[in-house]
C-alpha positions as CSV (number, residue, x, y, z in Angstrom):
1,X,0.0,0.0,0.0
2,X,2.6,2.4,1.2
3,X,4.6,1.4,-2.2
4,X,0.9,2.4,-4.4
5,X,0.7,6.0,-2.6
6,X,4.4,6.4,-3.2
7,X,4.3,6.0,-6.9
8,X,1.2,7.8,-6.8
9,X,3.2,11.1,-5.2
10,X,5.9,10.8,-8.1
11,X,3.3,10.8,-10.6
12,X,1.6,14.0,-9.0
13,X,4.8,15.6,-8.9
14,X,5.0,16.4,-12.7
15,X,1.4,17.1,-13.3
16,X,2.0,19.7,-10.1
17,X,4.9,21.3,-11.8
18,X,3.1,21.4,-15.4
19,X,-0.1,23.2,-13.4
20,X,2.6,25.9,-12.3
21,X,4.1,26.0,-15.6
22,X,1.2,26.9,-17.0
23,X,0.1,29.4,-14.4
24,X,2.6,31.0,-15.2
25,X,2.3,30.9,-19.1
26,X,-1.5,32.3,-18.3
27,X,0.0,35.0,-16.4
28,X,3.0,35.9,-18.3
29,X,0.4,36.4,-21.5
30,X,-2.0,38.1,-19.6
31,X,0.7,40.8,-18.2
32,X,1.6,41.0,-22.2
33,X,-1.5,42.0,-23.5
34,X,-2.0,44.5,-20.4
35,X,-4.6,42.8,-18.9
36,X,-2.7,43.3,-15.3
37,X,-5.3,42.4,-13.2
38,X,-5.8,39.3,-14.3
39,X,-2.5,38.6,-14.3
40,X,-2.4,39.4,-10.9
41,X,-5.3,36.8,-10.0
42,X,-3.5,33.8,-12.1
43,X,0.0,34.5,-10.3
44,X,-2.1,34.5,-7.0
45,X,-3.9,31.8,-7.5
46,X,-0.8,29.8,-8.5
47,X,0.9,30.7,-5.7
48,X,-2.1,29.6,-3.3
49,X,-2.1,26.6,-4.9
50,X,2.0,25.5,-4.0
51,X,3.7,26.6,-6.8
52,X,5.8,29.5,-4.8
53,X,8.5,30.7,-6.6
54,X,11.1,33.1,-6.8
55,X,9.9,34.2,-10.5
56,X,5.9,34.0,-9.5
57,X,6.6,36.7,-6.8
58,X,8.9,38.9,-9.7
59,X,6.1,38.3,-12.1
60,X,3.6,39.0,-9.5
61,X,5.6,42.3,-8.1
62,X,5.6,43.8,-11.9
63,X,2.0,43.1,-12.5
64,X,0.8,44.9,-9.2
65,X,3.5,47.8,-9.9
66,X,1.8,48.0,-13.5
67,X,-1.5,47.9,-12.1
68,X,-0.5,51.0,-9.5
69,X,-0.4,49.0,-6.5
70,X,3.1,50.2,-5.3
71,X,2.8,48.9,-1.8
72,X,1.6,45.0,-3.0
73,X,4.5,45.4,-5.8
74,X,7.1,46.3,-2.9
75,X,5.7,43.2,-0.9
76,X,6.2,41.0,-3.4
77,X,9.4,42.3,-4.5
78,X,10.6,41.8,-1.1
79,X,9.1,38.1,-1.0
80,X,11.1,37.2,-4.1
81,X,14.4,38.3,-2.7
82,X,13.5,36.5,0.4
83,X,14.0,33.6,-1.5
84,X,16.6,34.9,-4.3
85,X,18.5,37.9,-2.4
86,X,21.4,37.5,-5.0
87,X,18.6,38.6,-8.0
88,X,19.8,41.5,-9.5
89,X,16.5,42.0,-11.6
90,X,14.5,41.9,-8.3
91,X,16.6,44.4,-6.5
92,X,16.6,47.1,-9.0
93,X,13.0,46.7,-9.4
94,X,12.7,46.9,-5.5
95,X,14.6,49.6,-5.7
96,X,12.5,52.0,-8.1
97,X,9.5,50.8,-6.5
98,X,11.4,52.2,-3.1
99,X,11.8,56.0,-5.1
100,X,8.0,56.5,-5.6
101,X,6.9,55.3,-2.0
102,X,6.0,59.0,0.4
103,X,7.7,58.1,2.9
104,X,11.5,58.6,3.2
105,X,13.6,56.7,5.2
106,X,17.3,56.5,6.1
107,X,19.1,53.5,5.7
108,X,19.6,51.3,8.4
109,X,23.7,52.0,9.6
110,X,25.5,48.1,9.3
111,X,28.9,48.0,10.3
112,X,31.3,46.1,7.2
113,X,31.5,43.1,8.8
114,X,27.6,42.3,9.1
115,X,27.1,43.7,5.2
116,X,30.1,41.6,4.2
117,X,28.9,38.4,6.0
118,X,24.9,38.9,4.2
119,X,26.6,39.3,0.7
120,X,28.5,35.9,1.6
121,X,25.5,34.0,3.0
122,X,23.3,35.4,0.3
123,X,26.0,33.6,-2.6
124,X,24.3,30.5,-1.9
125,X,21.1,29.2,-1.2
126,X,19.9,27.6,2.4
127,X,20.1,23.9,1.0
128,X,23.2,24.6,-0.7
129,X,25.1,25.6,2.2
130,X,23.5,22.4,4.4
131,X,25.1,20.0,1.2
132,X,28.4,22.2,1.2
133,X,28.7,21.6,5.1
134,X,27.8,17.8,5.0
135,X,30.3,17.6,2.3
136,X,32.8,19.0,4.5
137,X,32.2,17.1,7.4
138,X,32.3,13.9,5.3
139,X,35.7,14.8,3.9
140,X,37.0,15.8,7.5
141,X,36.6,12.7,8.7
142,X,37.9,11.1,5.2
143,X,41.2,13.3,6.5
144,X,40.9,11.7,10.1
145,X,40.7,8.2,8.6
146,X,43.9,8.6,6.4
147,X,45.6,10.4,9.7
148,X,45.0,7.3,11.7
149,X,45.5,4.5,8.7
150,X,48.1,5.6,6.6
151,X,52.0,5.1,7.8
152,X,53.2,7.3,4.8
153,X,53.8,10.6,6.9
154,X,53.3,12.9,3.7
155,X,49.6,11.1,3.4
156,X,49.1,11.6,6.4
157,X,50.2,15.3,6.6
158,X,47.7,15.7,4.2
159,X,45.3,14.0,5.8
160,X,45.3,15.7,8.8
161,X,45.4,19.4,6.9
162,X,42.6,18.6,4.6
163,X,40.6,17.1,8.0
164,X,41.5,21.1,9.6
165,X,40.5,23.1,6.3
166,X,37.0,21.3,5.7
167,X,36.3,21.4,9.4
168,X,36.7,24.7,9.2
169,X,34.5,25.1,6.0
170,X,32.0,22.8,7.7
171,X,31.6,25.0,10.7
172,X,31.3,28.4,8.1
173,X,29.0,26.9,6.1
174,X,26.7,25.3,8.7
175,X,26.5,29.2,10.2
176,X,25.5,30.5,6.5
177,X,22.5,27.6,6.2
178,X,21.4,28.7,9.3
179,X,21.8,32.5,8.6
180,X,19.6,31.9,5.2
181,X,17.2,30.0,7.2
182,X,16.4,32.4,9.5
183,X,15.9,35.0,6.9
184,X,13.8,33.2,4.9
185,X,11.8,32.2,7.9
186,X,11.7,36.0,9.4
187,X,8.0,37.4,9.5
188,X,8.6,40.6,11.7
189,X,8.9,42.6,8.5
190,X,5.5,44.0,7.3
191,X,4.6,46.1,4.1
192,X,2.2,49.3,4.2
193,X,-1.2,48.6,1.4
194,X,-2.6,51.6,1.9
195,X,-2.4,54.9,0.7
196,X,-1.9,56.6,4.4
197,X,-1.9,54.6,7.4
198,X,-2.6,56.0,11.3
199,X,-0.2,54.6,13.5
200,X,-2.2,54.5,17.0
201,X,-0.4,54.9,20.5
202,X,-3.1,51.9,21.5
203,X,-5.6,49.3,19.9
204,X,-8.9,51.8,19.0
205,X,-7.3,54.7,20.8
206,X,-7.8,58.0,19.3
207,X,-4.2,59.3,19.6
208,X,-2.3,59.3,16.5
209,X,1.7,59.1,17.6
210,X,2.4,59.4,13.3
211,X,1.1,58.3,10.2
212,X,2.7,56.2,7.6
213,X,2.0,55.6,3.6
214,X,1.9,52.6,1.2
215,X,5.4,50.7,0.6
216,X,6.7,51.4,3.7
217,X,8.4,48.6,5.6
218,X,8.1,48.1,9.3
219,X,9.0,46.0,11.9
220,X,5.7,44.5,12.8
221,X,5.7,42.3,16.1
222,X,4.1,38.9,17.2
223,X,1.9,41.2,19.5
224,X,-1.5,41.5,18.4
225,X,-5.1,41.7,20.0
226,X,-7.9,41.7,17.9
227,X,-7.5,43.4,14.2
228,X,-4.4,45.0,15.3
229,X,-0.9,44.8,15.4
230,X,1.8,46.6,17.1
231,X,4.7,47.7,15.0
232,X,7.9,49.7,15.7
233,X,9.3,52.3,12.9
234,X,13.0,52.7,12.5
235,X,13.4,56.3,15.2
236,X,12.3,54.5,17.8
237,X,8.6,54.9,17.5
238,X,6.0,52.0,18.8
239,X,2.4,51.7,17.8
240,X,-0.3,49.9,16.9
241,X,-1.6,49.6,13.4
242,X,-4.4,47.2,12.1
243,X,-4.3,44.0,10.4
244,X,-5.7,44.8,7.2
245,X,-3.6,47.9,6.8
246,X,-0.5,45.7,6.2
247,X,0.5,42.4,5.5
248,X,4.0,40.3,6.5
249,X,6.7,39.6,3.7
């Protein structure tokens, strides 16, 4: 039985790829002939159904942008480098969606070391890095074996400095998966959808500490109580904002 439902998954597996194939397809000749809204509703839909991608959020992104929906273009901009962060398409896209957004905000000061070590985890993907580690490890111990085996003294030399080096890239490596998996899996970043957006100083108070406009990113946190959501803005500032007002990259 378990061997039916196995072969019966495999099977699945192509016709679930074709379906997103075709989505896409759907979309792509949609966004072509202008019709950007139902472009929008094919990418969406295929993304509902499984089919996330890298190139279905782009695709998405530009057909929202086209459509004048800067802050649901931004969001999916931002969901596309989530998974690609190396995409140079995405990020100058992102980046001129950025320019037309109200609200202006300074760059977030990282010293070289942190900016140098994102570039270097973002070279590879999150199961790259976990197969270049295991790699490593496996080859460290190969080292250890021919330290301990081998009576030739230049083998095992070798041995014992390839065992050091691919430790060492083991240890980097396993860092940098767990680096890109904690990006990918970070929801504390939100994306303003509406035009102008009251940030409260409580849930249905009637003090307004500031107000905020479509495309801009925020730190939204896992507090919440009811249809709102408290959120902290880059000077300091904490508020509450409701749920339908934003949405989590």
């Amino acid at each position: 039985m378990k061997r039916i439902l196995y072969i019966a998954m495999l099977l699945l597996l192509p016709l679930a790829a074709t379906a997103g194939n075709d989505a896409k397809e759907n979309g792509d000749k949609a966004y072509e002939e202008k019709r950007y809204s139902d472009a929008i509703a094919i990418y969406e839909e295929a993304i509902k159904g499984g089919n996330e991608s890298k190139q279905l959020y782009y695709n998405l992104g530009n057909a929202y942008f086209r459509n004048n929906e800067t802050g649901r273009a931004i969001l999916n901009y931002e969901r596309a480098l989530r998974l690609d962060p190396a995409d140079e398409d995405v990020k100058a896209n992102l980046e001129f969606a950025n320019k037309l957004t109200k609200d202006e905000v300074a760059e977030e000061y990282e010293i070289f070391l942190v900016t140098w070590w994102k570039a270097f985890v973002n070279m590879l993907s999150t199961d790259t890095w976990a197969i270049v580690a295991v790699m490593a490890f496996a080859v460290s111990l190969a080292g250890l074996v021919m330290m301990f085996l081998s009576k030739n003294s230049t083998v095992r030399n070798s041995g014992i400095t390839a065992s050091a080096v691919c430790f060492v890239i083991c240890i980097i490596a396993n860092f940098a998966a767990y680096s890109s998996y904690s990006r990918m899996t970070d929801n504390s970043k939100a994306i303003v959808l509406k035009e102008e957006v009251s940030v409260m100083s409580a849930p249905g108070a009637s003090a307004v500490l500031t107000k905020v406009h479509e495309g801009r990113k925020l730190n939204a946190t896992d507090e919440t109580t009811g249809r709102w959501t408290k959120i902290e803005l880059e000077d300091g500032t904490v508020g509450w904002v409701m749920n339908s007002d934003i949405e989590r990259i």
